[in-house]
N, C-alpha and C positions, 0 to 999 in steps of 0.2 A: 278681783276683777281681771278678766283674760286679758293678755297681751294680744290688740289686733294684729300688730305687725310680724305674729309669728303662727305658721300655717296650723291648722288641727290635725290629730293624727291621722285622721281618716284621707285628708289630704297627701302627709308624706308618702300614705302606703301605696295612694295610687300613682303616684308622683315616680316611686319605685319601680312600679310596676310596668308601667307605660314605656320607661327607660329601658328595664330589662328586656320586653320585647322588642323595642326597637333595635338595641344592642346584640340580641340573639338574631334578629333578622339580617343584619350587615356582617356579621357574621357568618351567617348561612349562605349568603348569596357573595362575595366578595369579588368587586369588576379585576375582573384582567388588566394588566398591566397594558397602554397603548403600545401597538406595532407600531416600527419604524416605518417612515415614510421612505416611497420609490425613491426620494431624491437621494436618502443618507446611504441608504441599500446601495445605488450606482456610484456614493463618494467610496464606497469600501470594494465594492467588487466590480472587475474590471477587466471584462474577456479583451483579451490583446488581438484578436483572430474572432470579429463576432460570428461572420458565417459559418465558425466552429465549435464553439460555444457547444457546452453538454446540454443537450435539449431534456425538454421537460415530457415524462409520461406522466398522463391524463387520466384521471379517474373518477367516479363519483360512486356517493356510497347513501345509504340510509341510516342514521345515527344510530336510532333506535333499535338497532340489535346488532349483532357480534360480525364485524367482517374481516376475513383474511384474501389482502391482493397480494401476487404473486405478479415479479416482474419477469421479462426475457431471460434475465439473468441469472435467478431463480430468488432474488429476493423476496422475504417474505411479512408485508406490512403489517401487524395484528393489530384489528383496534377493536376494541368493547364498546358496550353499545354505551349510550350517554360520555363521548367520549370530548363533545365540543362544546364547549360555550358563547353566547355571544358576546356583544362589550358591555351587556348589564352584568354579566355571570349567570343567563341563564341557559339552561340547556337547549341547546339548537337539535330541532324538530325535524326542519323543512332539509332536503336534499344537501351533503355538502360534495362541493366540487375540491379535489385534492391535484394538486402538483408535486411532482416528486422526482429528484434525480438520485444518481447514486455514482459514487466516485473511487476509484480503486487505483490510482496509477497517478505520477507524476503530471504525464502527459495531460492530465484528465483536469488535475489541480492547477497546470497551469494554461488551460482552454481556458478555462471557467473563472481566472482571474481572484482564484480566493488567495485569502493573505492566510502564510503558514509559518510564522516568527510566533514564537512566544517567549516572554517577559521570566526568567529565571531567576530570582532574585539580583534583580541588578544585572543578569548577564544574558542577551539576546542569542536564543538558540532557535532551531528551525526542526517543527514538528514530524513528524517518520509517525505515517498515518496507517491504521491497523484498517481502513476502511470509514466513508464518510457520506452522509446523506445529507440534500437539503430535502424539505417536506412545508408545506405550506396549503390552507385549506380556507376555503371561501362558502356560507353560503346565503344563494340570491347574491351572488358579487360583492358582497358586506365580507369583511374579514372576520373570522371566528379563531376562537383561540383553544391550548391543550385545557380539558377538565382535570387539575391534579388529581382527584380523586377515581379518576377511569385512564389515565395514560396510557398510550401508543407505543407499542414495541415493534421493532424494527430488527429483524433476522437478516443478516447479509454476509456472503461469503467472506471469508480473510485467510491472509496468506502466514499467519502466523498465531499461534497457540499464546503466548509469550501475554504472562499476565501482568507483564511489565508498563500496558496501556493504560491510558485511563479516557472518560468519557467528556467532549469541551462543548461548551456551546460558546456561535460565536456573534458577542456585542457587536449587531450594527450600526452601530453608532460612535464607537472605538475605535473597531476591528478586531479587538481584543478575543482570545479565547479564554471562555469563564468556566476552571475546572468544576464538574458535575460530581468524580465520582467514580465508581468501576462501571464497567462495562460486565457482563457474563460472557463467558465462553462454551460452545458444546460440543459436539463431534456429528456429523451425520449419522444420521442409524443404521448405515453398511459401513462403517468406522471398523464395527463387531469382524463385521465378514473378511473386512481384508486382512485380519490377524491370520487369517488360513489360507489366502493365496498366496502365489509363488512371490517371492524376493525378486526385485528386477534387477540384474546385475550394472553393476555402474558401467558409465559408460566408455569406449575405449580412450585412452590420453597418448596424448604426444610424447612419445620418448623424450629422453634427456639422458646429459653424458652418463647419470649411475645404469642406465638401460642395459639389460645382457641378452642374449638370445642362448638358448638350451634346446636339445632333439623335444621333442613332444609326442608320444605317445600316440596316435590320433585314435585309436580304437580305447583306450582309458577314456581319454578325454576330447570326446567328441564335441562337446562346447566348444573348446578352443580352435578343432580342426576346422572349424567352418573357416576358421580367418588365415589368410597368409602372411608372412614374413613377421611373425607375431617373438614380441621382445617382450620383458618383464623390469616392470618398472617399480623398487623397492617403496616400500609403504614410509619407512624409514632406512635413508641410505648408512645411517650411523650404526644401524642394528643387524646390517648385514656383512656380511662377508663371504663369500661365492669362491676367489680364489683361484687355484687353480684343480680344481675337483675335476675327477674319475668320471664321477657316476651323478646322476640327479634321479629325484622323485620329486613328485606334484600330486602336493593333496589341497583339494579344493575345499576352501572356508566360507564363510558366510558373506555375504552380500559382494560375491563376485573376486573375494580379494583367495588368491593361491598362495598355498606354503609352499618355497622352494627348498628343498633340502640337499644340498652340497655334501659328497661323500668325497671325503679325500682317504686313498688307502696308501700305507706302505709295509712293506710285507704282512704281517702280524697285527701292525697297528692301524685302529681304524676314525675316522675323524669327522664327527658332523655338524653343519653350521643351518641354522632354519632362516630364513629370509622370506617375510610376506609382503606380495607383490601382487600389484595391478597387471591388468593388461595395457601393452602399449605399443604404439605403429612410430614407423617416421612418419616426420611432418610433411604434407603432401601426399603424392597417388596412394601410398600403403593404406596413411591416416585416412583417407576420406572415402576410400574403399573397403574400408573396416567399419567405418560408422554409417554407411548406408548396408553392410549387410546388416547392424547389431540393430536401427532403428526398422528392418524390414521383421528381422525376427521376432522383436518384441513388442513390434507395435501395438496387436490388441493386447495385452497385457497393461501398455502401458498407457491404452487410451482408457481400459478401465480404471486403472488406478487414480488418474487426472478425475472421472466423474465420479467416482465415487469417494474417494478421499475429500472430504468436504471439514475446514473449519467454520464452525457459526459464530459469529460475534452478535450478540444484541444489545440493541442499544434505546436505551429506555427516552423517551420524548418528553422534556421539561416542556419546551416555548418551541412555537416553529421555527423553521430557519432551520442556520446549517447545525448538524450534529457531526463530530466527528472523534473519531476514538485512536487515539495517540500520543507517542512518548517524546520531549523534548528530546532533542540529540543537536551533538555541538556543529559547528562547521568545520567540514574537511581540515584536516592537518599534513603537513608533510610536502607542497609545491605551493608556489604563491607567485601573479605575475601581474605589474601592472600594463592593459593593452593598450595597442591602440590599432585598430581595427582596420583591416584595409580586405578589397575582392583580392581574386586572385588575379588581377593585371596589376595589383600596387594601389590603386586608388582606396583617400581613405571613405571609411565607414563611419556612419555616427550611428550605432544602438543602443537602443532602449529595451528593456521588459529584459535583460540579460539573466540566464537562468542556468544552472548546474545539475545535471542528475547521476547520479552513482548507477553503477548495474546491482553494485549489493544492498541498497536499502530503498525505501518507499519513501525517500523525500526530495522535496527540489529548493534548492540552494538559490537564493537571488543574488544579484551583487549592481553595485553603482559604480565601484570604482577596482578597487582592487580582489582580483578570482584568488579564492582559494582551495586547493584540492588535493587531492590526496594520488601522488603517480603511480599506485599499487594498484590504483583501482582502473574498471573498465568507466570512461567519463564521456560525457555527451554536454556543449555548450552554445547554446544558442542564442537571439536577441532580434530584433526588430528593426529595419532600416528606415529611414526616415523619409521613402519612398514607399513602406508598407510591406519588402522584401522578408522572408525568413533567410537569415545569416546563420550558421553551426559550424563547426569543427568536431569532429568524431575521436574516439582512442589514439586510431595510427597520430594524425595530429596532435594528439598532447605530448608525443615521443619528441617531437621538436622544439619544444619550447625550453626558454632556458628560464631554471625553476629562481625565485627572485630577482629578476632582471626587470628593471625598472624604464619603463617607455617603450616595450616592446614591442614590436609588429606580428601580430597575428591576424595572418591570413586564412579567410572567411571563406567557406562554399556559400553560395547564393543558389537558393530556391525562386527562380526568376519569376513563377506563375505562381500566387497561393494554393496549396492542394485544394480538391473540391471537395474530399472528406477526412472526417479522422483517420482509417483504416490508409489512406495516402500518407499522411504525413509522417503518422509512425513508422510504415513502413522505410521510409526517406532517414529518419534522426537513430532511428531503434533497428 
């Protein structure tokens, strides 16, 4: 006699069945993870200067086939076509509207208030950004999200080849940068051509004690005779030796740099020393009268070179939000002060949003309490008055300070008015 309490096979098989498709259906269709609400988005980022704030360009596009936008800049967005989903996971039809900024500069990172600290196993360093996008797409005002299977690539200039990046996306809700991955690297497609144009020769530098002056030929070397009072300044002072020579020759090398050859004779005997050297001016009228004829002469050369030397970085689109492609790097070493802030009549300062940038690299250095920096380098530090003021101190000023000195007084320039644009302010810090 059948056991009622146990189903017949015809049952199990359908029982199976029924499972399976519903199981390959949630499968197929799998909802997007929810975006972060405006409110978490404004706990994480935080323009200090909102009337400066990197504005958003505006765009709309039709899903349903392949579009490439091109920013001012010449960024370049590619997206395929079924590229959006909605919050079921299904492909968005109707019109999307796109937001999109693009960030390449300290200044720009820290308008826009993003956090650039990342978590190194235990040791808090500050990201040196190869270039960074936020991107963010609505459509009917509904938020839609990336289709993994159609992903969004993102072409945008960088100032550095160095595969030493990698790709972050950053948790709103953290603040956290959650590494992705590599980024790609390409070259523009007149990369090729400028292998055949001319070399720009470096540019003239400020003598220093090893500096010599020697006769110069001007009919050999008509490059140099454009300039006057022109000195040579040893590539390495340890490798030469100059002396007290007879005789010189000047044979011209590669990217601007000269062989000096030192001929020392006595009777019979003859004596030769090689020394390669830059060109170099005294500091002042010589110098600044040598670097406007050398930027006169090679300027279209050197305005081609600017456009057309082009690195691509691309950066592939997980989730919207900020992308950004970058290498942790430590904090400054080498000068450390704790301040305390006053204008230049004495009176003290209280700031906030306090920030540090190098001239040699793409990052910006926060601090709370005690600055640390590096006195080799060119340094720019600014912060916020609690009047709404921008407060900075430039290069000449970090000459002053004395390097671990504990409560000291550092005196602030005051930008009395806010600039009314980016292109102001920089011009004012930079």
């Amino acid at each position: 006699m059948p056991n009622k309490s146990m189903p017949n096979k015809t049952t199990i098989i359908a029982f199976a069945l029924i499972s399976t498709i519903l199981f390959s259906s949630c499968e197929g269709k799998k909802k997007p993870e929810p975006q972060i609400s405006e409110a978490s988005r404004t706990a994480i980022i935080k323009p200090p200067i909102p009337k400066l704030d990197i504005a958003y360009q505006n765009f709309t596009v039709e899903p349903d086939s392949a579009t490439v936008l091109t920013t001012p800049r010449g960024t370049k967005i590619r997206i395929p076509s079924n590229a959006f989903l909605d919050k079921d996971g299904n492909i968005v039809k109707d019109k999307v509207d796109i937001t999109f900024r693009e960030f390449y500069s300290p200044l720009d990172f820290y308008l826009a208030g993003i956090p650039m600290t990342y978590d190194e196993n235990g040791i808090e360093k500050v990201f040196e950004s190869g270039g960074m996008v936020e991107i963010n797409a609505t459509s009917n005002k509904n938020e839609v999200f990336v289709n993994p299977k159609n992903k969004i690539k993102v072409d945008m200039l960088s100032w550095t080849k160095s595969e030493e990046f990698n790709a972050y996306d950053l948790d709103k809700i953290s603040g956290k940068w959650i590494e992705k991955g590599k980024d790609s690297i390409s070259l523009s497609e007149k990369e090729e051509e400028l292998k055949s144009t001319p070399t720009i020769p470096p540019m003239p530098r400020v003598s220093t004690s090893n500096s010599f002056k020697i006769e110069v030929d001007k009919e050999l070397h008509p490059e140099i005779a454009i300039y006057e009072n022109v000195l040579f300044e040893p590539v390495d002072p340890l490798k030469c030796s100059v002396g007290d020579a007879q005789d010189y020759k000047i044979n011209p090398l590669k990217n601007g740099i000269y062989e000096v050859i030192s001929i020392l004779k006595i009777g019979n005997y003859k004596e030769e020393h090689k020394c390669e050297c830059y060109l170099a001016f005294e500091k002042g009228k010589d110098y600044n009268k040598a670097l406007k004829i050398y930027q006169k002469k090679y300027a279209s050369l050197i305005k081609n070179r600017e456009v057309e030397s082009k690195i691509i970085r691309t950066l592939e689109i997980n989730n919207f939000g900020f992308v950004n492609c970058d290498r942790p790097i430590n904090y400054p070493q080498g000068g450390e002060f704790n301040p305390i802030f006053v204008d230049e009549k004495g009176n003290s300062l209280h700031l906030t949003g306090i920030v540090l940038v190098e001239s040699n690299n793409n990052a910006l250095f926060r601090y709370t309490s005690t600055v640390k920096y590096n006195p080799s380098n060119k340094n720019v530090l600014w912060g916020i008055t609690n009047k709404s003021k921008i407060a900075y101190i430039k290069d000449d000023d970090f000459s002053t300070i004395i390097n671990k000195s504990s409560g000291q007084k550092i005196k602030m320039h005051l930008i009395e008015k806010t600039p009314e644009t980016y292109e102001d302010l920089k011009k004012i810090l930079f």
